[in-house]
C-alpha positions as CSV (number, residue, x, y, z in Angstrom):
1,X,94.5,90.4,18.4
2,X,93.4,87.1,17.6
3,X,93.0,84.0,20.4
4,X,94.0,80.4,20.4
5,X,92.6,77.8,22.6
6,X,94.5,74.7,23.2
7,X,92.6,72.0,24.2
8,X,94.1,68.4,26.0
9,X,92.4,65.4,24.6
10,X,90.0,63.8,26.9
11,X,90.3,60.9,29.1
12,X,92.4,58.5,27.6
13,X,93.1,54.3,28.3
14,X,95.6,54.1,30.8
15,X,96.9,51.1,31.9
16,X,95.0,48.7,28.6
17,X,97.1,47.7,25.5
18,X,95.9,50.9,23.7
19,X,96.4,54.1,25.7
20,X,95.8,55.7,22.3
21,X,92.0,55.3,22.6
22,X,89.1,57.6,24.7
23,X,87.5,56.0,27.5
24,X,84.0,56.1,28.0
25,X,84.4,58.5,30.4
26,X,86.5,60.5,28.1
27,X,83.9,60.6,25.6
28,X,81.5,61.9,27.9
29,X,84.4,64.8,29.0
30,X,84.5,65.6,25.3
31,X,80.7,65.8,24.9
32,X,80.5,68.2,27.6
33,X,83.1,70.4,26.3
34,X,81.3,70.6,22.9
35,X,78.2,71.6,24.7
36,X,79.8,74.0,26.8
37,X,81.0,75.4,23.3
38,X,78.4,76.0,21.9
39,X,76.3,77.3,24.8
40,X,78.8,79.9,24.9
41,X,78.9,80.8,21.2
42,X,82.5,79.6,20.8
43,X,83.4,80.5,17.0
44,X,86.8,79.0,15.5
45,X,87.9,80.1,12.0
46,X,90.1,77.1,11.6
47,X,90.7,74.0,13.7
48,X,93.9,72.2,14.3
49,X,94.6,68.8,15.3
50,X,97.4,66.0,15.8
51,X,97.9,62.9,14.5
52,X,97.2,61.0,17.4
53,X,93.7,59.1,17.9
54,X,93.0,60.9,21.5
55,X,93.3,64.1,19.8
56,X,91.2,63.5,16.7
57,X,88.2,61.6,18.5
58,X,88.1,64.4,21.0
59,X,88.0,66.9,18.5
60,X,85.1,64.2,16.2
61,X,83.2,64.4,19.1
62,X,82.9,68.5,19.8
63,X,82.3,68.6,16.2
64,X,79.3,66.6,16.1
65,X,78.1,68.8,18.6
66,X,78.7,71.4,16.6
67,X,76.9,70.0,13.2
68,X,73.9,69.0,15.8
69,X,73.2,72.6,16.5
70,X,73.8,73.5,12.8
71,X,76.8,75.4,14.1
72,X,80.0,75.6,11.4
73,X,83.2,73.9,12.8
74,X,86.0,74.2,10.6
75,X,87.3,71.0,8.6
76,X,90.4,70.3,11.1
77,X,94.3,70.7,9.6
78,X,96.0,67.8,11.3
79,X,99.9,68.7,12.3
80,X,102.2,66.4,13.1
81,X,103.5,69.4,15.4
82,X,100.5,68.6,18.1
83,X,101.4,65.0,18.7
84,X,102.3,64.2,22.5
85,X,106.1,63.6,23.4
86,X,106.5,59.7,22.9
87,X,107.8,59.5,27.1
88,X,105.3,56.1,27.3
89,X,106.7,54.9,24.2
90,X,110.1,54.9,25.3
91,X,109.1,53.6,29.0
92,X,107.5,50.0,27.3
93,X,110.8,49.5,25.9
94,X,112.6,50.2,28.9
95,X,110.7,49.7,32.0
96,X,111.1,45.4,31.5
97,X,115.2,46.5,31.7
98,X,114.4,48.6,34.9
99,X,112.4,46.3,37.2
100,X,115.3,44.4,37.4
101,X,117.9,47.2,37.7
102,X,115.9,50.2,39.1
103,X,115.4,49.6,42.6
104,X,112.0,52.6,42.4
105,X,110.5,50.7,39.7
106,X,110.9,47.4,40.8
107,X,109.5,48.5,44.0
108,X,106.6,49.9,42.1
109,X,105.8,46.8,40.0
110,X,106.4,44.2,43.2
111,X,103.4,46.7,44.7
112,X,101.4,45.9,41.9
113,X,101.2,42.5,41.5
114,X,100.6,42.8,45.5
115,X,98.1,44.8,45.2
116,X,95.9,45.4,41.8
117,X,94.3,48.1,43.4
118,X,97.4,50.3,43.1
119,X,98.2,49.8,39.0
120,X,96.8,53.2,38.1
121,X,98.7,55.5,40.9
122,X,101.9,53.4,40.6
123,X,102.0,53.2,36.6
124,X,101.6,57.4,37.1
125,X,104.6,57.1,39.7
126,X,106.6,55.3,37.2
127,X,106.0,57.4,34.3
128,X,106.7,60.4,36.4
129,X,110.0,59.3,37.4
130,X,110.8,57.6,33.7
131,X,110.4,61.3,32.6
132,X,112.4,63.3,34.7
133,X,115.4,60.6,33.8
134,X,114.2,60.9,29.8
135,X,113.8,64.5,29.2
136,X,117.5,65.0,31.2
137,X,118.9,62.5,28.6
138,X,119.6,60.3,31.3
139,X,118.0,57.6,29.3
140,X,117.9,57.0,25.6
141,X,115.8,54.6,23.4
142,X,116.8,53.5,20.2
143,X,113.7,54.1,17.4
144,X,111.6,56.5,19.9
145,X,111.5,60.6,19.1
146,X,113.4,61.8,21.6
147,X,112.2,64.8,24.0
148,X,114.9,67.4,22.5
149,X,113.4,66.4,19.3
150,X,109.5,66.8,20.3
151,X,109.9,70.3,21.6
152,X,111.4,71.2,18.3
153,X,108.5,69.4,16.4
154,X,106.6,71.4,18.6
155,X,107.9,74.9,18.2
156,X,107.8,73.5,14.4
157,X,103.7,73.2,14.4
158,X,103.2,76.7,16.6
159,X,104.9,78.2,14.3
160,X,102.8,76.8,11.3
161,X,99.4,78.1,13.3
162,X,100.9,81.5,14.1
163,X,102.3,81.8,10.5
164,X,98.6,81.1,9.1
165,X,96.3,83.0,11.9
166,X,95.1,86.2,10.6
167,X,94.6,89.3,13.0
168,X,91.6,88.7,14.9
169,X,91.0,85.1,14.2
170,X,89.6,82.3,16.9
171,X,91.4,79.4,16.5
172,X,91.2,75.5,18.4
173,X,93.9,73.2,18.6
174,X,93.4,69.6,20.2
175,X,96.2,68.5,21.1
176,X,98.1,66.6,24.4
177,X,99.0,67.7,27.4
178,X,102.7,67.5,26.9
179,X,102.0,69.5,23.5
180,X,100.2,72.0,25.9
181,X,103.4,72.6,28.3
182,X,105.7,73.3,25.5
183,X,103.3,75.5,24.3
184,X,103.3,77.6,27.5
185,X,107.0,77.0,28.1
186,X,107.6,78.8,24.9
187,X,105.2,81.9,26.1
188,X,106.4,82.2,29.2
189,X,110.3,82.0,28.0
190,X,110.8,78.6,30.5
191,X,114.0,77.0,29.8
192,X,114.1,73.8,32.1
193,X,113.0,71.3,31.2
194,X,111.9,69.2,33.8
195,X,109.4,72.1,35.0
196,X,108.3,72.0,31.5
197,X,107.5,68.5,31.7
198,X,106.2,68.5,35.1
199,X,103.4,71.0,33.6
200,X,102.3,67.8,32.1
201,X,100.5,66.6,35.3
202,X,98.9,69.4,35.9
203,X,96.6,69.8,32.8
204,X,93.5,67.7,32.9
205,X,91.7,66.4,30.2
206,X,89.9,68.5,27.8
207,X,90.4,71.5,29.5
208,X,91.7,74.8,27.4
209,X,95.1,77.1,27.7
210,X,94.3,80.3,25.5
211,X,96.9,82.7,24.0
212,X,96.5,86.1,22.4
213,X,98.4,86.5,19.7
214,X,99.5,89.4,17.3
215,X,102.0,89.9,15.3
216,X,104.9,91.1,17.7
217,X,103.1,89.3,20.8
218,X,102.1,85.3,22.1
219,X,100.7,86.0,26.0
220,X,99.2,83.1,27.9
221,X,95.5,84.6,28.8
222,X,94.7,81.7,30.8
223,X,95.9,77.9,32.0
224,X,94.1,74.7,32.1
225,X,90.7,76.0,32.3
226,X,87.8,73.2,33.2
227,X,84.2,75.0,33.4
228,X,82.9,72.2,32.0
229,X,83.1,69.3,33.8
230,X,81.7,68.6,37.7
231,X,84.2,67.4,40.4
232,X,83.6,63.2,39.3
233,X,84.5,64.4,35.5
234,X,88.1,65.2,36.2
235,X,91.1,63.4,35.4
236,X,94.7,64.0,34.3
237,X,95.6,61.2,32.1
């Protein structure tokens, strides 16, 4: 059998004009995974990554790790397939619409410019409702991949990676947390899909979901693992 980790992005920039960009303390979360890597003699025989700037830095950053302990990581394939759903996206275009005809979100954003304090857990409020209304097709936006569409781009790149793994390769994907739940959503044979979304909050950044895979079989071996990181690390977005 051969294994595949897929691993979230770290930390990303929530609530700046670039979400699309590591933190500092993501950088540091992606530093500690490389050297938790390679203290455990993890060996990949190809790499995968998305397009997205998360998921490439995070994956620059193990690899340096890598070349530092003279340690081969594979030159990563990018695939479009790994790219998060485009749920914030959509939500810019439309949240200006809703504050004024949402009652939730216009309750949300009044808190806000109340109270600063309370951008971060209310912006994760808002998102979580935008996306139970977006994945249900309760809301559609013009110009912005729409959630039927990412899960088939994703079932699109997993099939690419299982087409090209070899019987007992180790392989590493970095890739999103929404990316992630589809992943697991098609293992597990999960059909709704707001649980398959919801999965989404769950994951935290930079951990790993592993698979074993052969040719009549794709099992989840394990979820969201963090070994990695101390308690003050962790974060979801």
């Amino acid at each position: 059998m051969s294994k595949i980790y897929f691993f979230r992005h770290a930390q990303a920039s929530l609530g700046s004009d670039n979400y699309d960009v590591l933190s500092k303390k993501g950088e540091l979360q992606a530093l500690e995974l490389g050297k938790y890597l390679v203290a455990n003699k993890y060996k990949f025989d190809k790499i995968y990554v998305g397009e997205l700037t998360r998921q490439q830095h995070t994956c620059k950053i193990v690899s340096e790790v890598y070349k530092e302990n003279n340690l081969t990581f594979p030159k990563p394939i990018i695939l479009k397939g790994l790219n998060e759903h485009q749920a914030t996206e959509a939500m810019k275009i439309e949240i200006p619409k809703m504050i004024n005809s949402d009652p939730f979100i216009k309750s949300l954003w009044k808190e806000i410019e109340l109270e600063p304090k309370k951008k971060n857990g209310n912006l994760m409020l808002g998102f979580e409702y935008f996306l139970n209304l977006w994945v249900t097709d309760k809301i559609k936006v013009d110009g912005i991949i729409s959630w039927k569409d990412f899960r088939e781009n994703v079932r699109n790149g997993l099939k690419i990676i299982l087409d090209n793994t070899k019987k007992s390769q180790y392989i590493g994907v970095f890739t999103s947390g929404g990316t992630i739940s589809s992943i697991s959503a098609e293992s597990l044979k999960i059909s709704d899909e707001k649980k398959i979304a919801g999965l989404n909050f769950s994951i935290r950044n930079t951990s790993f979901t592993s698979f074993l895979f052969s040719k009549n079989q794709f099992n989840l071996l394990s979820f969201n693992e963090l070994p990695h990181l101390e308690k003050e690390m962790i974060t979801f977005v």
